[in-house]
N, C-alpha and C positions, 0 to 999 in steps of 0.2 A: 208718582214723582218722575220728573226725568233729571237727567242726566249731563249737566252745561261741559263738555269734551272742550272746549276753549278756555276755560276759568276751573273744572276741575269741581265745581258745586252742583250739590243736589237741592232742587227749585221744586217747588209744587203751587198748582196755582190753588186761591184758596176765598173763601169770604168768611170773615166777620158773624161769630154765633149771637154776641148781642147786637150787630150792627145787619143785619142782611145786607143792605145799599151798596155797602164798600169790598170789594174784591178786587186779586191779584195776586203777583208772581211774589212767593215768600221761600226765602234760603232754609232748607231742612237740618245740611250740613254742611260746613266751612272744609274748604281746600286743605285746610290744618286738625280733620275730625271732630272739630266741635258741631255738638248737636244743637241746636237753636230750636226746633221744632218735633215734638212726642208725640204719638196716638193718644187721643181723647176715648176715656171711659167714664160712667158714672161714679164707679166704686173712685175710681184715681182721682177724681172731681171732687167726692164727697171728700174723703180722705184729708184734700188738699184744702179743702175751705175749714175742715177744721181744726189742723193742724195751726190754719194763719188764725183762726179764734180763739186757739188754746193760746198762740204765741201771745196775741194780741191781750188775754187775760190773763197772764204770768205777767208780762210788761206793768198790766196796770195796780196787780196784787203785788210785783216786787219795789212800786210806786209809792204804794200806801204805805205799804211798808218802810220805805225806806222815810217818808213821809211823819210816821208816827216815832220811826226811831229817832228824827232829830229832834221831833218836838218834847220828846220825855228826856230826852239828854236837855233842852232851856229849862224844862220843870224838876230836874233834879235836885235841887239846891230849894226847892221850895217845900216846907215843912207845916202849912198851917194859911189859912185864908181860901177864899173860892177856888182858886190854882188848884189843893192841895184834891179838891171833887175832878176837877181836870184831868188832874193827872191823873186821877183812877181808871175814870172811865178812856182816857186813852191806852194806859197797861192792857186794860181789857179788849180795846177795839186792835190792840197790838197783838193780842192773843187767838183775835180772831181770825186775821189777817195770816196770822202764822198756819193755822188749820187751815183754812182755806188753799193758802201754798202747798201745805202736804197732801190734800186731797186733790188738785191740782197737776202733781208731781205722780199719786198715784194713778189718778185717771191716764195720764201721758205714758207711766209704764204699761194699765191693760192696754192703751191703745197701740205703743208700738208689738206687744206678744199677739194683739189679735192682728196685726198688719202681719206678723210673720206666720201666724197660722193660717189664713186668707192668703199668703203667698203659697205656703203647701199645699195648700188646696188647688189654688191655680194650679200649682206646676203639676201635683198630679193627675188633675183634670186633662191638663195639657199632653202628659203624657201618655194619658189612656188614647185620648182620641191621638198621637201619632204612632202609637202602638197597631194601632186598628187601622189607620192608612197605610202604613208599611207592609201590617198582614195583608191588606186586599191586594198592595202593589206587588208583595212577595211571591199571591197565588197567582197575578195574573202575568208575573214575568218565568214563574216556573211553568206554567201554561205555553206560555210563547216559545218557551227551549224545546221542553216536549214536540212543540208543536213541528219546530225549525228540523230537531233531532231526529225522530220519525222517517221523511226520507231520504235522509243518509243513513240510516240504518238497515231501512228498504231497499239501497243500493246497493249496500255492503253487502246486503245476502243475496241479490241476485247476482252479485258478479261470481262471490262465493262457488256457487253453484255452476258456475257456466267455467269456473277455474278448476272443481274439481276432479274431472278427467284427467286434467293437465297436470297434474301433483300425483299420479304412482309411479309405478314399478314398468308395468310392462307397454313398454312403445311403440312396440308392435301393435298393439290391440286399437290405439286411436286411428281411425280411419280419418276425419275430418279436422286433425289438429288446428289447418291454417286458418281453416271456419272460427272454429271456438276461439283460435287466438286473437282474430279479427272482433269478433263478439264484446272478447272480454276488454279488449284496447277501450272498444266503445264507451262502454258500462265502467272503466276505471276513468275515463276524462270526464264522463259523468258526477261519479262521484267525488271526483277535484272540485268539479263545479259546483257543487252542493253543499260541499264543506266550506267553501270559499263563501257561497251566499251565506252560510249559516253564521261564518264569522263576521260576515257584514252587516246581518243582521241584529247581531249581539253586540254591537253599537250602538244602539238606541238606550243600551239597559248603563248605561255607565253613568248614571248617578248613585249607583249603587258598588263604583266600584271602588270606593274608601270606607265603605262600610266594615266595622268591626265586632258590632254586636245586634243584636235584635234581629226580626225578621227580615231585612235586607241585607243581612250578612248570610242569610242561609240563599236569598236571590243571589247574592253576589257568589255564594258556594255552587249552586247550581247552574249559572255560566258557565264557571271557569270547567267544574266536571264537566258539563254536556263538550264544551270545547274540546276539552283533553281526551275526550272518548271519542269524538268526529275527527280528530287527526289521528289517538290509535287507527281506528276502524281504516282512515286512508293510508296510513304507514303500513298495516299490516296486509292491507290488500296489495302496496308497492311490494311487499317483500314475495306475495303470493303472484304476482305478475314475475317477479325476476325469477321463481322456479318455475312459472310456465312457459318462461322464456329458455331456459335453462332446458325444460321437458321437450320443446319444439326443435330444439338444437338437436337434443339425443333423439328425437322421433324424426330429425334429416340427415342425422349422422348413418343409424342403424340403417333406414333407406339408402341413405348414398353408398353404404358398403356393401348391401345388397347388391345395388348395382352394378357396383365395381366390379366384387365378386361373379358377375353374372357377365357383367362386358368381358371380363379378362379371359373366362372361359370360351365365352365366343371369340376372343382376337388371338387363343391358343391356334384353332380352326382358319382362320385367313391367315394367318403367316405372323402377326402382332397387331398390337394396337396403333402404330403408326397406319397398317394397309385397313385395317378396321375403321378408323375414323375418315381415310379417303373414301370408303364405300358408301358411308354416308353420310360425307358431309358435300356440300358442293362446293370446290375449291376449298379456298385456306377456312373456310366458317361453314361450323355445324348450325343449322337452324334446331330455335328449340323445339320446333313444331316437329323436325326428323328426328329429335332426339326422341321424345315424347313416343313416336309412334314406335321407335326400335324397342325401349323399355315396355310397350303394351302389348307389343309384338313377343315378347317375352313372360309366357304363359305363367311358368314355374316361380317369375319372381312376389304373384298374387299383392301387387300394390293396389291400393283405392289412387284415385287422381289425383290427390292432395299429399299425399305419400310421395307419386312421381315427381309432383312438381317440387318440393320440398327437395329431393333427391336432385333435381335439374339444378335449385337456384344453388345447391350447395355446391355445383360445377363452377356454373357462371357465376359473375358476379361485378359489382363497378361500371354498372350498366350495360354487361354484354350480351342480358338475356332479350336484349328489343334488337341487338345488333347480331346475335348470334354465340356463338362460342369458339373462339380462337382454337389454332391445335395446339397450337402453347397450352393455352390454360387447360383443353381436355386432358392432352397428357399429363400435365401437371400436378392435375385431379385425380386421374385415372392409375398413373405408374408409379410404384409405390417401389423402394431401396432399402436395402440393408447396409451395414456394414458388419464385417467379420473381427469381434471383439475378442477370439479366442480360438483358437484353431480347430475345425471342426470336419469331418469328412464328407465331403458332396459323393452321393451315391446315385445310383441309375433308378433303382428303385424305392417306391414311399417305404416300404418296409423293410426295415434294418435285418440284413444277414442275407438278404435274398441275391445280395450280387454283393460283387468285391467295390473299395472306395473307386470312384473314377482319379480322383486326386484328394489332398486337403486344401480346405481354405488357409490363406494365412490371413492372420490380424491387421488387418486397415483392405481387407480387398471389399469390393464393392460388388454389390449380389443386388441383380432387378428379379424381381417377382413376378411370377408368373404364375403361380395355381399357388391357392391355400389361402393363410395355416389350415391345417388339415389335424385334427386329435388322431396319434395313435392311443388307444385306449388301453392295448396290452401295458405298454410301456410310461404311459402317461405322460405323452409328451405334445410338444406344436412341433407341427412337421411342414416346408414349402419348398414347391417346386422353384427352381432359380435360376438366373445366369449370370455367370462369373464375369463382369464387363473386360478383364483383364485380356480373357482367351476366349471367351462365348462357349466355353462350354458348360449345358446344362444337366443339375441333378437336384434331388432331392439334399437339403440340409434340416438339422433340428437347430429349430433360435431356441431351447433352451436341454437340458440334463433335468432326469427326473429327479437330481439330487439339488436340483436350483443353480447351476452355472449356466451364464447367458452366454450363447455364443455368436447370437446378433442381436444387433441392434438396429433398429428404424433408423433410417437418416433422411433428408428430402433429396429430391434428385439432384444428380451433380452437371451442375454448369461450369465451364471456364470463359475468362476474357481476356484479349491480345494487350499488352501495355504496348506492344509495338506493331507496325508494320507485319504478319506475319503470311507465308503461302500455304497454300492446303492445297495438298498433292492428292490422285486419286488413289495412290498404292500406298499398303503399308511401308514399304524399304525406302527409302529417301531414295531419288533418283536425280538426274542431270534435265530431266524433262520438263515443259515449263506445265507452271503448275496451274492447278483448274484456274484459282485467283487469286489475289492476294486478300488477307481479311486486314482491316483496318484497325488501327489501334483505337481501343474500346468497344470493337465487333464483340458478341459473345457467344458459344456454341453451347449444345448441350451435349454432354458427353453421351456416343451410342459406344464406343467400345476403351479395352485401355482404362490406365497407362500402361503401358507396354514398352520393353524395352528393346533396341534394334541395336547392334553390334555389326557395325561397318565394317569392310577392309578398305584399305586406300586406295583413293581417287589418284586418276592419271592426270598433271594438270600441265598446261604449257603455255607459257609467253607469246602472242603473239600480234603480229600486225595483220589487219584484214587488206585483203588485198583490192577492194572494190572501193574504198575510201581513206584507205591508212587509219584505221583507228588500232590503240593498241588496247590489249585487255589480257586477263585469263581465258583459258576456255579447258573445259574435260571433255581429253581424249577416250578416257575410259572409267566411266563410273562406278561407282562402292560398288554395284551389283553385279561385276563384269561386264557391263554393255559397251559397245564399241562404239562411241561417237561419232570418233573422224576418224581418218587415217591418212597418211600416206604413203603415194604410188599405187591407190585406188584411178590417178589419171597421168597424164604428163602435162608440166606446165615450161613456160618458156619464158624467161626473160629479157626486152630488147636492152641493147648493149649500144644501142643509139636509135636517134629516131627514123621511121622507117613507115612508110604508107602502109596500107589494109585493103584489099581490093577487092572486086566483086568475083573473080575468077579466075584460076590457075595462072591462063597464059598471058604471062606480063607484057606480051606486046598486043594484046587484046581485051584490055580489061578499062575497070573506071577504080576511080580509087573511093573507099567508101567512108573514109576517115583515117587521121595522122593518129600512128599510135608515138607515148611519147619513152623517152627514155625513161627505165625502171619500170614502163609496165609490163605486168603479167597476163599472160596469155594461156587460155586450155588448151590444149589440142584435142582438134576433132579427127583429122584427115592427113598420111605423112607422117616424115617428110618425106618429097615426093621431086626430085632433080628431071629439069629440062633437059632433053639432050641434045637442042637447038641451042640455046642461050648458055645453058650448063650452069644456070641458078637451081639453089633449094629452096622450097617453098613449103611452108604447111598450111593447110585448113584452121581456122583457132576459132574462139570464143573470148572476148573481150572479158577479164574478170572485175572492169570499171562496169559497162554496163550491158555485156551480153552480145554486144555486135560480133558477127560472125563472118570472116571471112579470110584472106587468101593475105599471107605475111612469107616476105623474104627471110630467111635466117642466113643465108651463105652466097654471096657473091658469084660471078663468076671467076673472078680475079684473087677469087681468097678470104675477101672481107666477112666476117661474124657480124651481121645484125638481131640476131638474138640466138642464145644458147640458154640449153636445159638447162632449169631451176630445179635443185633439189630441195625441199625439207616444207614444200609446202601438201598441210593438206587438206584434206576434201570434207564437208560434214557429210555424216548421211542419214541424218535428222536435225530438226530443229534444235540448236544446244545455245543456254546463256552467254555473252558477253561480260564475265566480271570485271569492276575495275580492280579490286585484289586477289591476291594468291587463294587467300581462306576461303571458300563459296557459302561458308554459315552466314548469311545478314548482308553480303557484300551488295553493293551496289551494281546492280545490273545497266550495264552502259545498252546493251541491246541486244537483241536476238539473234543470231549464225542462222542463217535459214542453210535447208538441207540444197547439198553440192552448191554450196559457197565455200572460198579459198581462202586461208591464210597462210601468213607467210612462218615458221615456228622462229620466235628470234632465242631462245635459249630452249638448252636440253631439256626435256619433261622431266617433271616431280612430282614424286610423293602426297599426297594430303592425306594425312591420317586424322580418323575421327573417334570421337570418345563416343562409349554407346551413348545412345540415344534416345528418350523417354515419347513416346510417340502415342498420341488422342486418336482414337477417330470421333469426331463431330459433327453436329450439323446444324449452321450457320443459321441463328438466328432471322438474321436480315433477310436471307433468301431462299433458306432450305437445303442449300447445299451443302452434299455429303463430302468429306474427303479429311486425311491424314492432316494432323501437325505436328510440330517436332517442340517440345514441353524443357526449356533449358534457361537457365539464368533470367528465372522470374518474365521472361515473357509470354507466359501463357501462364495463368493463375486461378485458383479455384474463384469462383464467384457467386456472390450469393443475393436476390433481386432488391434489393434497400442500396440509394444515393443519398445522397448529403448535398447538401448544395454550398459548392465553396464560394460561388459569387451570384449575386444578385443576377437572376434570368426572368423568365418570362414563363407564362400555363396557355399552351395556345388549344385551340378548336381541333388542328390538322395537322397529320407530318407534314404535308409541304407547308414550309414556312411562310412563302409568301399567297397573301390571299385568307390567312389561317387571321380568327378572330380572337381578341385577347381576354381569354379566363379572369386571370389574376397575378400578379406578381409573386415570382417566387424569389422568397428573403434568402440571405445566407445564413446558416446553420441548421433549416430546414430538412427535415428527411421525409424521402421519397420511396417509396414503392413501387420497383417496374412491373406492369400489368405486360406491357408488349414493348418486342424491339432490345438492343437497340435497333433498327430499320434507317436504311438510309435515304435521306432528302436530294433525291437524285441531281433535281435543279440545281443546287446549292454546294453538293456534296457535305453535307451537314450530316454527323450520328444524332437519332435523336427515338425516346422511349416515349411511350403514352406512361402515365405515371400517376399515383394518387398519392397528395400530397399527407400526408399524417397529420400536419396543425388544422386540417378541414376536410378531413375526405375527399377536396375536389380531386376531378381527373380530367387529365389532358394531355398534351404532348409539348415536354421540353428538348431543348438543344446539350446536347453533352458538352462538345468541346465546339469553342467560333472556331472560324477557319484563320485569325490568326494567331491561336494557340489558346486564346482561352481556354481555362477547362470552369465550365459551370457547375457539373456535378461528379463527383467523387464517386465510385461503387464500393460497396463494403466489401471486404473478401476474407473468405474464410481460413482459419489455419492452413496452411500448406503442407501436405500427407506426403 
């Protein structure tokens, strides 16, 4: 039959059983489910031809009958004559007719009970042989699972095997971890793939999947188990990959503290691990290949090469094992912090009683490690050598009481960063001297010593006018640490009292004039003064304090006249000392630098600057390396910890320099970021800017902190403030 998709009827083409000649398209089923056309059988055939013969002689027996009933109802009434023979023998033929209907009636009952037992028969005919096809399809779809099932089960066990190393106790003992883990990666997307096929395979079986009884309900049983047992088998192997993943961590962990342990000891020997990682790295980047060789070079630490490298990738990391290994990230990796949770006594020696305390820790001080933990076993305690970042001094401390009190705690290394403008001196005492540089708001250092605290005495300060340009400012005469900046009547100075030539030489009737000095300038003396006793003028030698010109000035007439007289209250630097525009010198604005023996003029009496102590870092500058002092006050200098935030929508480029740099990706706002390196600065541009991995995708690359007209793009997180 097919199937008329336009009209919605089912056609079949057909000919004529008593006509052969005539054939064509005949409707099976109407658009409305009516059946017009049945399957032809003999039984159904027979059945139907004499069902229409029984009809067909019921019709003619309830004929005769009805036939003879009227005729005996006209002969009723007749009692006597031929009629009266009539009527008998029709009572009689009425009699017959009557048996005949009843045998009739009961032929038609055996006929419809043998039609319904010829139906049982069919249907259970019927249903042996679909009994018997379901079994062959049952054997041959449970065949096909087996078959599919098999291997991925074969997978299951060899990955099994090649996992089970990966799954004990002792870390040490796997020499080829990255091998097997590599292995098993293999062998598990394998067996992804296997399970995948097999469920794709177990789509062909889905006629069997509404099956609820008989032998294609046990096919449909065995699907669904083989299924559920190929994704066990995968789930269980994902869960045996996450503890071999787990095992390779602790088989890089144990490695990389080997190592540590083993670097540390060696950078006790070079002075730290700052001079340790210059020795072998070349410049600011450890190649892995020098790391590799220093650790193989290290007999005692008895790693396999898969051990080392596992120990390396746990240094580097976010691509820096093809580029190298920053000193950042070495130390980072390498220098390990305490802090002091309970007050505890640093000693000279690992064994307690052998020497008296050097001092105690107090609670919040910060301790770098340097040798250990170390068991003493008498005592049953961890024991590390340390240094105090406060004062540098080193001893032994216990991080715990063999009765269970902690007295340190692990913490990560401590960073800070400038929210402002700030300078980094190279002495601990704050001084009047100018400072190495200024670090830029957002620069970050790593703390090497400190906080410490400096307790000043008062600064010498004075008003005054320069005398080379008129500028006015602050300046320190004498700063907190006693140093004597300036002074004066360290020279003699002069001032004209009207304007008055400059010459090239003593005798003024011999000379050339070398420049007009003007009224109110000041003048040094070199030479003088020194009276003609021809003319019986005074003349001195001078020094221009505008720009240096040197030479030959009248001060006194012969007739009496004053062209310049001594200036008191100016004085002389005799070092380089700041220009402030205010009194206060914390934060002020630096107008410019006093270069040494330069002159001002003092326009009020010097004062006082008293300073409150002082919380003093020593750092070293991210961006550049550079060591030196900061002064820790009023939130501008703040602990820092390497996670930003992105407060506005920036950019993920290729390169610190911005321009030329290729674009990553877009960095969203609310994003958080991870500094791998920097901040470092965009010198072209003067742009702060970090290499960075984004959190919402691992990527890495280098963003902009702040634009240069105030944007700030990324936000740093910062840690409580101690």
């Amino acid at each position: 039959p097919h199937f008329d998709e336009s009209q919605k009827l089912t056609r079949l083409q057909c000919r004529l059983a008593d006509n052969p000649t005539k054939d064509g398209w005949v409707t099976m089923k109407g658009n409305q489910g009516k059946i017009y056309l049945a399957p032809f059988s003999a039984h159904t055939s027979s059945i139907k031809a004499f069902e229409k013969y029984q009809v067909s002689t019921a019709k003619l027996a309830s004929k005769a009958a009805g036939f003879l009933v009227m005729k005996c109802k006209e002969l009723a009434g007749c009692h006597q004559g031929p009629l009266v023979e009539a009527k008998g023998k029709m009572e009689e033929l009425q009699l017959r007719v009557s048996q005949v209907q009843k045998k009739l009636s009961e032929l038609r009952a055996k006929v419809q009970e043998s039609k319904k037992e010829y139906t049982r028969c069919e249907d259970a005919e019927k249903q042996a042989l679909n009994e018997a096809r379901e079994l062959k399809l049952m054997v041959a779809i449970q065949k096909d699972v087996s078959e599919q099932l098999e291997p991925v089960e074969a997978a299951d066990k060899q990955l099994n095997e090649v996992l089970a190393p990966l799954s004990g106790s002792e870390v040490e003992a796997i020499a080829s971890p990255s091998s097997l883990k590599k292995e098993a990666d293999e062998l598990m997307a394998a067996l992804k793939e296997k399970v995948a096929a097999m469920r794709k395979a177990m789509e062909k079986h889905s006629a069997v999947k509404k099956a609820t009884k008989g032998p294609l309900s046990e096919a449909r049983q065995s699907v669904v188990k083989a299924i559920a047992k190929a994704e066990m088998l995968r789930d269980k192997a994902a869960s045996a990959m996450e503890v071999a993943d787990s095992f390779t961590n602790r088989v890089a962990e144990a490695a990389f503290a080997r190592v540590k342990r083993a670097l540390r000891t060696e950078a006790l020997k070079k002075g730290s691990l700052d001079a340790f990682f210059k020795e072998m790295a070349e410049g600011e980047v450890l190649s892995t290949e020098a790391f590799q060789r220093q650790i193989a070079s290290m007999a005692d630490l008895n790693l396999s090469a898969e051990q080392a490298q596992l120990a390396i990738s746990h240094v580097s990391k976010d691509g820096e094992a093809k580029e190298g290994i920053s000193r950042w990230r070495f130390l980072q990796a390498m220098q390990q912090y305490y802090v002091c949770v309970k007050p505890i006594a640093l000693t000279a020696d690992f064994v307690i009683g052998k020497s008296k305390p050097q001092r105690m820790l107090s609670e919040d001080e910060v301790i770098e490690l340097l040798e250990g933990p170390l068991g003493d076993e008498k005592l049953g305690i961890q024991r590390i050598k340390g240094r105090a970042l406060i004062d540098n001094v080193v001893g032994w401390i216990s991080l715990s009481g063999n009765q269970g009190s902690v007295f340190l705690k692990e913490i990560e290394k401590p960073f800070m960063h400038c929210t402002v403008d700030l300078p980094m001196e190279e002495n601990f005492r704050n001084s009047s001297e100018a400072p190495l540089r200024t670090l830029k708001a957002e620069e970050v250092i790593e703390v090497l010593e400190g906080p410490r605290k400096d307790i000043l005495e008062p600064a010498l300060r004075a008003h005054c006018k320069v005398c080379s340009d008129g500028t006015t400012g602050w300046f320190t005469i004498k700063s907190s640490d006693g140093t004597t900046l300036a002074e004066e009547g360290s020279a003699r100075y002069f001032i004209c009292t009207t304007a008055i030539a400059m010459t090239d030489n003593q005798n003024i009737k011999a000379c050339k004039v070398t420049r007009k000095l003007e009224v109110s300038e000041i003048v040094r003396l070199i030479e003088g003064p020194v009276t003609d006793q021809d003319s019986g003028v005074t003349r001195i030698k001078a020094s221009s304090t505008k720009d240096g010109i040197e030479g030959w000035v009248t001060v006194k007439g012969n007739a009496g006249t004053t062209y310049a007289e001594e200036k008191s209250k100016i004085c002389t630097m005799l070092r380089d000392v700041p220009l402030h525009k205010k009194f206060a010198s914390e934060g002020a604005e630096v107008l410019r630098m006093l270069r040494k023996d330069e002159a001002v003029e003092v326009l009020e009496e010097p004062k006082e600057e008293k300073f409150d102590a002082v919380v003093r870092v020593k750092g070293r500058a991210l961006a550049d390396g550079l060591e030196g002092w900061l002064s820790r006050r009023d939130r501008k200098l703040v602990d820092w910890a390497p996670i930003y935030k992105c407060c506005q929508s920036t950019v993920i480029q290729t390169t610190l320099a911005t321009k030329g740099a290729a674009l990553l990706r877009k960095l969203e706002e609310g994003e958080d970021v991870e500094a791998l390196e920097g901040p470092k600065e965009d010198k072209e541009v003067g742009l702060l800017r970090i290499r960075g991995k984004a959190k919402k995708d691992g990527l890495s690359g280098w963003m902009t902190l702040k634009g240069n007209q105030g944007t700030v793009y990324l936000s740093p997180s910062t840690r409580p403030q101690k």
